[in-house]
N, C-alpha and C positions, 0 to 999 in steps of 0.2 A: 449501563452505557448511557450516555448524556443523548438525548434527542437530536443533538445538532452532528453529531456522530453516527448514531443510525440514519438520520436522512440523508446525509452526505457518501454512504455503505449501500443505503438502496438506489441514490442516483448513477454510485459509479457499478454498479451491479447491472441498472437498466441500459446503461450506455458502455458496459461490453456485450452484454447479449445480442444488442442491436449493431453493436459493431462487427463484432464476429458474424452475426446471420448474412450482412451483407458484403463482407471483406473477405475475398479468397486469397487474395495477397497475405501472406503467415506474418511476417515481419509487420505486419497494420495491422494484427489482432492483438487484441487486448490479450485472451488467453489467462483471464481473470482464477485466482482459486473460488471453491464452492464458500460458500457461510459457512457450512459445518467447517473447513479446514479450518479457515480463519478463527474460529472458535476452539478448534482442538487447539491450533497454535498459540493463540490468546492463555487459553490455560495452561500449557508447558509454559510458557514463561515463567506465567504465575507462580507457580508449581515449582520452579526449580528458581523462582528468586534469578533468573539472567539479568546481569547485568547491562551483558553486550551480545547486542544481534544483528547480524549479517544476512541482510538479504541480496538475492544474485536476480536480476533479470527486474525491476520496479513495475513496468508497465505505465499503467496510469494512476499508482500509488493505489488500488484498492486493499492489496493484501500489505502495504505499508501502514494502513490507516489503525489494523488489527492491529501490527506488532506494535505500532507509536500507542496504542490506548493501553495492551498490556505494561508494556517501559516503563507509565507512568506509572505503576502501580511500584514497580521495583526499585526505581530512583535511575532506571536505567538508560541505554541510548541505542538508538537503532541508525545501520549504515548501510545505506543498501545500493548498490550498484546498477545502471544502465547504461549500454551503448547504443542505444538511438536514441537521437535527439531530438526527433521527436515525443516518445513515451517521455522520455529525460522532463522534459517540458511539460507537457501533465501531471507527472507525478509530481511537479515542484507547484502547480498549481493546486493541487489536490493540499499536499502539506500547508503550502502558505495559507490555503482557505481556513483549514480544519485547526491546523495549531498555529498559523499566525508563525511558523518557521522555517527557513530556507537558506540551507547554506550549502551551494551548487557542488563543491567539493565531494559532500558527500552522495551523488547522482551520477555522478557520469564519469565514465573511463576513457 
């Protein structure tokens, strides 16, 4: 994993913890997966060579950030859906940081 990927996994890791400890509103939690998940999921990809991955629920792209790292390994693409517009908007910030891509289509329902 490239450096600028791990710090980017550990910023959005420190900014749901912190969001979730102080947001009791559910719909404002991040509600982030663990690292280990992210890493289990990173290797099925790998593993099964997926082409095409469907994520349901973005958040603020952290568990996006895994599938987009595993993709590139496969030549593949990842689509992952949000209906709030706000998470919608993080996540697209997260992507556009991290890979420099953003196409809204693929965010939001």
């Amino acid at each position: 994993m490239n450096p600028s990927l791990e710090n980017a996994l550990i910023e959005l890791e420190r900014f749901g913890k912190e969001n979730d400890s102080s947001v009791a509103d559910r719909p404002l939690r991040m509600l982030n997966i663990t690292r280990d998940t992210g890493q289990f999921l990173a290797l099925m990809i790998r593993a099964t060579s997926a082409q095409q991955v469907l994520e349901i629920e973005t958040s603020n792209g952290y568990s996006t950030l895994w599938l987009a790292d595993a993709v590139r390994a496969t030549g593949g693409r990842v689509t992952t859906l949000e209906r709030s517009e706000y998470k919608h908007n993080l996540a697209a910030r997260t992507c556009r940081n991290q890979y420099r891509f953003y196409q809204p289509w693929s965010y939001t329902i």
